[in-house]
Backbone as JSON Lines, residues from 0, in Angstrom:
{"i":0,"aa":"X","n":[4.23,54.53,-24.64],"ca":[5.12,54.27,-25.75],"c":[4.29,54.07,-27.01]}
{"i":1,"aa":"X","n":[4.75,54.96,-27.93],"ca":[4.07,54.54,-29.19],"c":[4.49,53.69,-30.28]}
{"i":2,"aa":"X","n":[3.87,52.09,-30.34],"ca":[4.15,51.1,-31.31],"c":[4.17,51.56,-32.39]}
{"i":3,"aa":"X","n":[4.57,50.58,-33.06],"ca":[4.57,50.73,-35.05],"c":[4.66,49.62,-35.39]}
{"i":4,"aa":"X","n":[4.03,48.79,-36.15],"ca":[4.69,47.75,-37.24],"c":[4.8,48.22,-38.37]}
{"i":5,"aa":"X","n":[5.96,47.58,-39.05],"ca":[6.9,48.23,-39.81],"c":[6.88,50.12,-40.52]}
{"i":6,"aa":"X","n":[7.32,50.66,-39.44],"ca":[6.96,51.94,-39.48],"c":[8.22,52.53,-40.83]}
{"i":7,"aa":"X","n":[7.92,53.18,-41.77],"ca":[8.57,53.56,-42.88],"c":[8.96,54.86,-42.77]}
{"i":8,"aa":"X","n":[8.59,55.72,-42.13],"ca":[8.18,57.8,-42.02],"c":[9.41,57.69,-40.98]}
{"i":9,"aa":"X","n":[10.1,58.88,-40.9],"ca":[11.12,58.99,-39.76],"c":[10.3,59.43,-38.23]}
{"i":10,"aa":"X","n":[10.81,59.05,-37.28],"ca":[10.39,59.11,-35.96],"c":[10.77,60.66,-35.55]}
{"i":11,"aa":"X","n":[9.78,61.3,-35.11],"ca":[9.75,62.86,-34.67],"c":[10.17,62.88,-33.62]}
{"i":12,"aa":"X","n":[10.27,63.86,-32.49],"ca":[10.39,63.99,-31.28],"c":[8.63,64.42,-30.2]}
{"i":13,"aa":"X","n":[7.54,64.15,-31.3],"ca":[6.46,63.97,-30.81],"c":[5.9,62.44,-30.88]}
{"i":14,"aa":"X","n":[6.66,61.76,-31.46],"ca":[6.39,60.43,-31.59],"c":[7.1,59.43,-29.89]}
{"i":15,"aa":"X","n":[8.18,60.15,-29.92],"ca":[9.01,59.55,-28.51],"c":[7.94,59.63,-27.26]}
{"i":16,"aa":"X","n":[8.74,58.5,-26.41],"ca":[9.2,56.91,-26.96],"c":[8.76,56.45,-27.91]}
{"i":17,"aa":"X","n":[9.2,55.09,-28.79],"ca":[8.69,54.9,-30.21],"c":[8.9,53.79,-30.05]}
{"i":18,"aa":"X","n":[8.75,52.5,-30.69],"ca":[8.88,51.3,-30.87],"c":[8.48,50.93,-31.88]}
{"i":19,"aa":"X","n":[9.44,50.48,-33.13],"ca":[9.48,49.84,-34.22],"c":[9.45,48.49,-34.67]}
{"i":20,"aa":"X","n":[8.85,47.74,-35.03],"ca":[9.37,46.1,-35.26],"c":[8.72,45.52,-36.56]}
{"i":21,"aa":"X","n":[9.42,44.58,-37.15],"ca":[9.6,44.11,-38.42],"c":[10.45,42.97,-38.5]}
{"i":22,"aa":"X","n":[9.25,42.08,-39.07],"ca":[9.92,40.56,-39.28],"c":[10.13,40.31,-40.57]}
{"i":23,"aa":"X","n":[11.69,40.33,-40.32],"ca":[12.17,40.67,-41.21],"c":[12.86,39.55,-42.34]}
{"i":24,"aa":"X","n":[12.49,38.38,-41.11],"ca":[13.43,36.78,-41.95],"c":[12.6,35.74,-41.56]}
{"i":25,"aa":"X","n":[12.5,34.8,-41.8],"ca":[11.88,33.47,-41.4],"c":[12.22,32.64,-42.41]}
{"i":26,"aa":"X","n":[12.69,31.33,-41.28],"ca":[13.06,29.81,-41.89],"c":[12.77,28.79,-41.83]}
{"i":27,"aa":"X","n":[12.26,27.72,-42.23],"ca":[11.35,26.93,-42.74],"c":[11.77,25.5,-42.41]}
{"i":28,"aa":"X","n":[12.3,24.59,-41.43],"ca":[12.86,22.89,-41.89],"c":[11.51,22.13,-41.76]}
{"i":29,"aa":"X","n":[11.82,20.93,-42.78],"ca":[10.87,20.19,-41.92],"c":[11.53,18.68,-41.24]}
{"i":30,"aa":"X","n":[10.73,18.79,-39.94],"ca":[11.31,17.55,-39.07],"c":[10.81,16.68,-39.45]}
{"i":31,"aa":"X","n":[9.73,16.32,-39.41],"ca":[8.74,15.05,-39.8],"c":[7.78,15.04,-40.88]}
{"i":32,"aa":"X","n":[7.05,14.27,-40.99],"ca":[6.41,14.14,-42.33],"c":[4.77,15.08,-41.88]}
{"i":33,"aa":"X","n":[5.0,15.25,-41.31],"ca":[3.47,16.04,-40.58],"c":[4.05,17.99,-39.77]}
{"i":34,"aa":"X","n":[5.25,18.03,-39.78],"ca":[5.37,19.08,-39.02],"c":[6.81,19.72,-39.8]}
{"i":35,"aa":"X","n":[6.99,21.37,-39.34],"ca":[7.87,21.83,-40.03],"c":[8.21,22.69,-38.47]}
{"i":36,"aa":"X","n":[9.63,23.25,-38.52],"ca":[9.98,23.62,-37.24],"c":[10.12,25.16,-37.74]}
{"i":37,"aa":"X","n":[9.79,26.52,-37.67],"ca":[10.31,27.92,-37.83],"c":[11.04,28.37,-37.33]}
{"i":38,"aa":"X","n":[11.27,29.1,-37.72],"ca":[12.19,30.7,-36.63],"c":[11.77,31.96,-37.49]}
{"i":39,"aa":"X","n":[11.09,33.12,-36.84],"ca":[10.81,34.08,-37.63],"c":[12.14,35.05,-36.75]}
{"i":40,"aa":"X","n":[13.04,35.63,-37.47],"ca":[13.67,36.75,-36.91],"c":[12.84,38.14,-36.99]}
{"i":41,"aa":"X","n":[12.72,38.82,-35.31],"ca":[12.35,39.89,-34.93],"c":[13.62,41.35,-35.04]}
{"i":42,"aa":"X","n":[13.35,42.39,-35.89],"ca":[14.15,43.71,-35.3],"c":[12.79,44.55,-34.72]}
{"i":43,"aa":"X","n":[13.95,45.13,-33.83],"ca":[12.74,45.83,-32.76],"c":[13.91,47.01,-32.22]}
{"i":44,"aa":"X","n":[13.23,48.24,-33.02],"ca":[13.94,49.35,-33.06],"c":[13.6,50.37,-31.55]}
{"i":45,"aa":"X","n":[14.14,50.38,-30.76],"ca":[13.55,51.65,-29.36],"c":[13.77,53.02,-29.54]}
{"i":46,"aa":"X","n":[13.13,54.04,-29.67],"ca":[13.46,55.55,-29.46],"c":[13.1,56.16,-28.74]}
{"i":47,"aa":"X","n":[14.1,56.87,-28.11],"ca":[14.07,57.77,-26.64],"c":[14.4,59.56,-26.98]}
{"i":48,"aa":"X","n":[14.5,59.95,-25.96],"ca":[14.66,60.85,-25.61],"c":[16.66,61.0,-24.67]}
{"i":49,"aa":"X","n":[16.83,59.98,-24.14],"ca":[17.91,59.54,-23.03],"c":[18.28,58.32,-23.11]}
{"i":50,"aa":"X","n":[19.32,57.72,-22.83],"ca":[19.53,56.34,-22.83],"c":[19.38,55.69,-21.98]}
{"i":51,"aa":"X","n":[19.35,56.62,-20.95],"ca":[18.45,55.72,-19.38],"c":[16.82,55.84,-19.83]}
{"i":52,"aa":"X","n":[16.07,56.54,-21.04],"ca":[14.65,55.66,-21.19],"c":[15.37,54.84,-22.22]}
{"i":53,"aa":"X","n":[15.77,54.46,-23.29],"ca":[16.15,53.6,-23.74],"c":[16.28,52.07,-23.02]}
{"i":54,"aa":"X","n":[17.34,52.79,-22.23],"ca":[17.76,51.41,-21.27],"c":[16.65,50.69,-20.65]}
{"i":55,"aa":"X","n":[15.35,51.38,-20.13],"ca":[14.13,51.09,-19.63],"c":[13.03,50.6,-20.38]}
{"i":56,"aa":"X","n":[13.43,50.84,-21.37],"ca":[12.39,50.09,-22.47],"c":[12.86,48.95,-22.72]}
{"i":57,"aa":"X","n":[14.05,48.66,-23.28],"ca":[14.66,47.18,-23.52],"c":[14.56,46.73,-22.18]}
{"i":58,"aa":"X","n":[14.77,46.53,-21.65],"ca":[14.61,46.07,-19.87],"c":[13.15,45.35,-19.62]}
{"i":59,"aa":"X","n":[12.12,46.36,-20.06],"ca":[11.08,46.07,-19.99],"c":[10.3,45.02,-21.35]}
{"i":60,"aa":"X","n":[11.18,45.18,-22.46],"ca":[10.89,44.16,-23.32],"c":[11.44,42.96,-23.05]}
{"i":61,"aa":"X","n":[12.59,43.13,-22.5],"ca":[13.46,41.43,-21.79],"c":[12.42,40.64,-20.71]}
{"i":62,"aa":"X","n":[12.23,41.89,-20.08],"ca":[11.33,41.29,-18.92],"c":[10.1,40.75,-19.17]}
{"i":63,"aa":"X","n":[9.77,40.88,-20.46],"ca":[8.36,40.92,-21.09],"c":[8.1,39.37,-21.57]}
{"i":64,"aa":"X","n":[9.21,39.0,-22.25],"ca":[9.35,38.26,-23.14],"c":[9.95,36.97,-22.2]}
{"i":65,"aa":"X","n":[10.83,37.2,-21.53],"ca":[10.98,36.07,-20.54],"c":[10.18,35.85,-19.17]}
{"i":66,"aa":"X","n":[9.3,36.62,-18.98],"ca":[8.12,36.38,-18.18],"c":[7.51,34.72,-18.87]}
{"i":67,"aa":"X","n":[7.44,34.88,-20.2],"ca":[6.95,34.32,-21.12],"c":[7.41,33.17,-22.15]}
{"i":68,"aa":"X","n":[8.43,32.76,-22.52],"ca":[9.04,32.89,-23.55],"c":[8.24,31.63,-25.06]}
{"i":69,"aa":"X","n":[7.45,31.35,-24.28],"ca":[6.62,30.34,-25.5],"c":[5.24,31.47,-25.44]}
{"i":70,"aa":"X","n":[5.25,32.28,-25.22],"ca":[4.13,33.06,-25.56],"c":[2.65,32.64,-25.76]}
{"i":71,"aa":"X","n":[2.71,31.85,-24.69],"ca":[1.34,31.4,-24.08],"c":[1.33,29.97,-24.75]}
{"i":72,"aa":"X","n":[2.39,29.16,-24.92],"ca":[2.61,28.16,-26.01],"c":[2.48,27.53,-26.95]}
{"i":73,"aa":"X","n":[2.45,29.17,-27.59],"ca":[2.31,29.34,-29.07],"c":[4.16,28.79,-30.15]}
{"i":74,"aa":"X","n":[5.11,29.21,-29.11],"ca":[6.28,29.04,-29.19],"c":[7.04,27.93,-28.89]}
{"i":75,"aa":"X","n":[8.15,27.51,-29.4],"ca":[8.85,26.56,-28.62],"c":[10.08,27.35,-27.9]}
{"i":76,"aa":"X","n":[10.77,28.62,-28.1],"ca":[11.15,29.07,-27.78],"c":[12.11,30.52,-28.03]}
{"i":77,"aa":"X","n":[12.19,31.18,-27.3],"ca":[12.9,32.96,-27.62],"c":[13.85,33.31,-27.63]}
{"i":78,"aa":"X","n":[14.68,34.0,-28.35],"ca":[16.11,34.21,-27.97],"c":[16.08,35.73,-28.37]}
{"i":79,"aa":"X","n":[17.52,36.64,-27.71],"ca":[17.33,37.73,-27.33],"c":[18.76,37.98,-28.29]}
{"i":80,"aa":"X","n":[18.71,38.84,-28.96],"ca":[20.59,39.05,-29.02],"c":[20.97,40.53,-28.31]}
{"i":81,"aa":"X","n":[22.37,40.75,-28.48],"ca":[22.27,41.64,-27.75],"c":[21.74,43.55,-28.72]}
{"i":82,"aa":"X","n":[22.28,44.42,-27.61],"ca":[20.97,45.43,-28.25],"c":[22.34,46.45,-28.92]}
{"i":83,"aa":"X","n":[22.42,47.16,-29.8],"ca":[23.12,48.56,-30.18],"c":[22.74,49.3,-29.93]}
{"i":84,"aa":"X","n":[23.38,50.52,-29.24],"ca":[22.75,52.12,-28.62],"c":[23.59,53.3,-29.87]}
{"i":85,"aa":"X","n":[22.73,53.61,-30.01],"ca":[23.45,54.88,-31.27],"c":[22.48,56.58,-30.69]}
{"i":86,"aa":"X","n":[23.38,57.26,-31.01],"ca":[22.81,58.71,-30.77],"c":[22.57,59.33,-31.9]}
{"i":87,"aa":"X","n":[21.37,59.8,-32.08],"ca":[21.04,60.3,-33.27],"c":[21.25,62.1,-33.27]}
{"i":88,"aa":"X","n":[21.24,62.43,-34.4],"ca":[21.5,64.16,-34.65],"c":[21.22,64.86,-35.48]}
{"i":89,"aa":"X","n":[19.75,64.5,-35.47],"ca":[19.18,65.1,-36.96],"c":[18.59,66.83,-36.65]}
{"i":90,"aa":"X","n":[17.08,66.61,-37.1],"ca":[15.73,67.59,-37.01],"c":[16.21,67.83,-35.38]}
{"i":91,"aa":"X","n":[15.85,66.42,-34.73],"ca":[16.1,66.57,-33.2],"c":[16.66,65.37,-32.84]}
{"i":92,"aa":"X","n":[17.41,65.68,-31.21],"ca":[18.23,64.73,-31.02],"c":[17.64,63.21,-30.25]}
{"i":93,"aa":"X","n":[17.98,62.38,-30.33],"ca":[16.96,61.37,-29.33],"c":[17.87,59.89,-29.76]}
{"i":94,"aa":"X","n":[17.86,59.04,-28.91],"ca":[18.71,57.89,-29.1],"c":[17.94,56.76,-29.44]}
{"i":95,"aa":"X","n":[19.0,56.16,-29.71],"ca":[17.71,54.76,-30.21],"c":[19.41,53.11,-30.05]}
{"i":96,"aa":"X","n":[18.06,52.5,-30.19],"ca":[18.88,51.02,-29.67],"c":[17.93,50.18,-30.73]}
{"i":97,"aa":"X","n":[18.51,48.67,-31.01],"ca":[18.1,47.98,-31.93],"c":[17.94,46.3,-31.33]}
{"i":98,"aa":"X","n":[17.34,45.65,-31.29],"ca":[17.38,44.41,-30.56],"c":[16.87,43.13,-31.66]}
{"i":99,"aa":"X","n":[17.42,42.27,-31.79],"ca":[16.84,41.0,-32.36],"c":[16.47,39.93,-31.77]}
{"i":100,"aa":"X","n":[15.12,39.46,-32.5],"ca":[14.49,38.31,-30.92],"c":[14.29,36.89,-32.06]}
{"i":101,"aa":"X","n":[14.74,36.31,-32.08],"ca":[14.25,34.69,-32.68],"c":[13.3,33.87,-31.94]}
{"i":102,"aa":"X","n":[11.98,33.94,-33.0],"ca":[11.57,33.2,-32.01],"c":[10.99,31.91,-32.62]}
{"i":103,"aa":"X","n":[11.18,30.43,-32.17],"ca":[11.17,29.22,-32.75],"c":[9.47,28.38,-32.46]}
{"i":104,"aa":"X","n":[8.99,28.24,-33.33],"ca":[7.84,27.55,-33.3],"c":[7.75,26.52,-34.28]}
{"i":105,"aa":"X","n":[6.68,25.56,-34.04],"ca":[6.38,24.24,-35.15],"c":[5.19,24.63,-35.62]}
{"i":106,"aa":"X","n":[4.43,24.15,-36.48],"ca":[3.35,24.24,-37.39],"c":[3.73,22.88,-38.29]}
{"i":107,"aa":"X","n":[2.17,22.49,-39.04],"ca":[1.94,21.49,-39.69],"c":[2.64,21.51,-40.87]}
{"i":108,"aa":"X","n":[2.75,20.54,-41.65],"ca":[4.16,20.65,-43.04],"c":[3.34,21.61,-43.96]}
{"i":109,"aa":"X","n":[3.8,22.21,-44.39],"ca":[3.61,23.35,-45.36],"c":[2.19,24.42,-45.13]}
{"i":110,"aa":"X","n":[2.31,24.7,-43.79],"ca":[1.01,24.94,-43.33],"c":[1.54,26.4,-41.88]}
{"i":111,"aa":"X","n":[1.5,27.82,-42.44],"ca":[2.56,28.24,-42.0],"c":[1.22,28.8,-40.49]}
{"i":112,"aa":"X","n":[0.16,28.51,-40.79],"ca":[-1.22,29.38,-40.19],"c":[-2.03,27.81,-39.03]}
{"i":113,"aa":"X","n":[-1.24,26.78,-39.0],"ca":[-1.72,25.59,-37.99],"c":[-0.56,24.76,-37.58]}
């Protein structure tokens, strides 16, 4: 599968499978006088060929991520929403699905890197 962060160029049919992602939001509280709580929102775009590889890629990112979900406990925790399947019909044909992942971590007050 070929990654991208934030990939801008349209996805070919030599690029498939494809995987897109871009963080696209993040929010900021602070709990205590020493710590601030995040959430960065994840989109994470899949492109196939079929929607049964589609279906196998998100599958394998669910499985990925909840193997895990503090990401070596870097995180406090992951959330998944659900995914959209759309058929595309351009240059060439190939499907794609869209998934959003929240994922919640703490860091020091105004300190987005400790």
């Amino acid at each position: 599968m070929n990654v991208y962060e934030w990939k801008d160029t349209s996805i070919s049919a030599t690029d498939l499978p494809a995987l897109i992602y871009r963080d696209r939001q993040e929010s900021k509280e602070k709990i205590t006088f020493s710590k601030d709580v995040r959430k960065v929102l994840l989109e994470i775009e899949v492109f196939g060929e079929t929607t049964a590889q589609i279906r196998e890629c998100l599958a394998e990112i669910e499985t990925a991520i909840y193997t895990d979900e503090t990401w070596g406990g870097l995180a406090l925790s992951t959330e998944i929403d659900m995914n959209e399947m759309e058929i595309e019909h351009k240059e060439d044909y190939f499907c794609a699905s869209k998934i959003s992942i929240a994922i919640t971590y703490l860091t020091s007050y105004n300190n987005p890197y400790a």
